[in-house]
Backbone as JSON, one array per atom type, in Angstrom:
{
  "sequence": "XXXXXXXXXXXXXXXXXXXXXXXXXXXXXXXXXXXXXXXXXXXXXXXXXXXXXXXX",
  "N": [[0.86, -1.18, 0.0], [0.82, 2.31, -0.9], [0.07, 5.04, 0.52], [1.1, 3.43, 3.3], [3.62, 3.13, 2.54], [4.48, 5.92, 1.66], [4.26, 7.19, 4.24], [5.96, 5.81, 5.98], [8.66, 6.05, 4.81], [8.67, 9.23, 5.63], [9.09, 8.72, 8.07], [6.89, 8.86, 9.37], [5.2, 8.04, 12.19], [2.77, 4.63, 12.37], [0.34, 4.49, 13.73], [-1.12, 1.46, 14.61], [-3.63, 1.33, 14.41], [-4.69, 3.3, 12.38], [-3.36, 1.93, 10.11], [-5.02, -0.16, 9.96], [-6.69, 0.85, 9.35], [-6.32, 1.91, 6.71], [-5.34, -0.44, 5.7], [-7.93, -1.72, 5.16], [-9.57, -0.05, 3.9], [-11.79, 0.23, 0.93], [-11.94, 2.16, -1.0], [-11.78, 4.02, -3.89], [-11.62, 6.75, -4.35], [-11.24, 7.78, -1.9], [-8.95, 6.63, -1.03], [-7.46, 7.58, -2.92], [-7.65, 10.25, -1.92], [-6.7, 10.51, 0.65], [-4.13, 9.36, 0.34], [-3.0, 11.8, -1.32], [-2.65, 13.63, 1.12], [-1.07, 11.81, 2.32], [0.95, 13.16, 1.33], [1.84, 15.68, 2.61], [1.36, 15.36, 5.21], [2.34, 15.39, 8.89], [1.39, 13.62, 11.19], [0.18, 10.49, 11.18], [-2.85, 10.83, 11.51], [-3.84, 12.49, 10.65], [-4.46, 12.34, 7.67], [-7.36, 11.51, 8.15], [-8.76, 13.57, 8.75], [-11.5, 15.59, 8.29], [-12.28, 14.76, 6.46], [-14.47, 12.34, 3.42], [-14.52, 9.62, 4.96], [-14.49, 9.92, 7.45], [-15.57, 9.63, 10.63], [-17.11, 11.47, 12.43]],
  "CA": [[0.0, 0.0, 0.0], [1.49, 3.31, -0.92], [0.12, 5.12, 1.37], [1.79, 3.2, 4.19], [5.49, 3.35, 2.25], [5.11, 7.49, 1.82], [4.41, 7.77, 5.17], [6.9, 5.17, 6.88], [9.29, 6.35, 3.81], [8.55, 9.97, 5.79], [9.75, 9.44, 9.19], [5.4, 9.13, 10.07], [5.17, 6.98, 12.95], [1.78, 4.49, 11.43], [-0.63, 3.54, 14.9], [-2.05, 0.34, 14.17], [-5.75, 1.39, 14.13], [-4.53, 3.85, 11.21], [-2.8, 1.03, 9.49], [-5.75, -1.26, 9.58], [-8.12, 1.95, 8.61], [-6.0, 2.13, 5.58], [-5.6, -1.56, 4.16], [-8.96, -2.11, 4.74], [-10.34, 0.98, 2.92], [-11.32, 0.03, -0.71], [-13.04, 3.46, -2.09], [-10.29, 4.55, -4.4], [-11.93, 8.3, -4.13], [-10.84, 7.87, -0.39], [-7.53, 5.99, -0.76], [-6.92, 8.89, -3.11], [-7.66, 11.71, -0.86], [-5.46, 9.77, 1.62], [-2.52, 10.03, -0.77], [-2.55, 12.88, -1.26], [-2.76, 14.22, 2.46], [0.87, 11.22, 3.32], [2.65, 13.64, 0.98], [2.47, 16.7, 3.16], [1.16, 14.95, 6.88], [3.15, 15.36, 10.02], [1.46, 12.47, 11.54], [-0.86, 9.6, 10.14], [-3.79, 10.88, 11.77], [-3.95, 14.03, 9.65], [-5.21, 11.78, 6.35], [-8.48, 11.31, 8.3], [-9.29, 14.22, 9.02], [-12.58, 16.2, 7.17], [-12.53, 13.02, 4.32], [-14.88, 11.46, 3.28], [-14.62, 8.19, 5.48], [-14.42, 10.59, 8.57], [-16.81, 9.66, 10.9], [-17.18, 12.45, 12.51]],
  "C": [[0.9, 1.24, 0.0], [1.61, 4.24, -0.37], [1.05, 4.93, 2.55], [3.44, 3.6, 3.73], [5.57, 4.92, 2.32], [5.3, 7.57, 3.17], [5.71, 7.06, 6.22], [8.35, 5.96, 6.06], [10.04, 8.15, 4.54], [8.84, 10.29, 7.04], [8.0, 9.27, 10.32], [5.52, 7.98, 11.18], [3.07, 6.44, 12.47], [0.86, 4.08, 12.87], [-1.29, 2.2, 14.27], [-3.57, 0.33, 13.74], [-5.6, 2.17, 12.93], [-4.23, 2.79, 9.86], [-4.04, -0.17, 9.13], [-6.99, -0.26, 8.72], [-7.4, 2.19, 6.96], [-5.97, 1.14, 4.43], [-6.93, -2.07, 4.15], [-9.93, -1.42, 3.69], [-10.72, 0.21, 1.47], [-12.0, 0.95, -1.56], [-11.65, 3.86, -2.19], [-10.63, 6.17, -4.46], [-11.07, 8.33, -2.6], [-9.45, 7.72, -0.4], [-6.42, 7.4, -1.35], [-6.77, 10.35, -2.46], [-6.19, 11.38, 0.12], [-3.9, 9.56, 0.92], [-1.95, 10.73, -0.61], [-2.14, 13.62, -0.3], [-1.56, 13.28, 2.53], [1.62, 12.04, 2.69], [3.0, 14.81, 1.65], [1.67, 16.44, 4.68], [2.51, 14.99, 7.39], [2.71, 14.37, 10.84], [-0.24, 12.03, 11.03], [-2.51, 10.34, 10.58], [-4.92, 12.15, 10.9], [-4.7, 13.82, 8.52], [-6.47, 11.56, 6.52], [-9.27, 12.34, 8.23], [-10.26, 15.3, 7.84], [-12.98, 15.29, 6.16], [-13.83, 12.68, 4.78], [-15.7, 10.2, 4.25], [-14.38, 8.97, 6.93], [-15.67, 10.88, 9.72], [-17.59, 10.61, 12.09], [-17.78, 14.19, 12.19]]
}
């Protein structure tokens, strides 16, 4: 998952509950949002936030 490599790739430390919220995802609108947000996050939690899949 590419995702996971930018962000480990980046120094991101990945929590496990992030890590399972990510390979389970399979809306590629989402996965894409989430992309885009590992290339300029400071930590994983940041890709959730306002999306989509944000349940909240």
């Amino acid at each position: 998952m590419l995702i996971l490599r930018v962000l480990e790739k980046r120094g991101i430390d990945i929590p496990e509950t992030a890590r399972e919220r990510i390979t389970s995802c399979t809306d590629l609108d989402t996965l894409t949002l989430w992309f885009d947000r590992s290339l300029t996050a400071t930590a994983a939690e940041e890709l959730f936030a306002d999306g989509p899949d944000d349940p909240s």
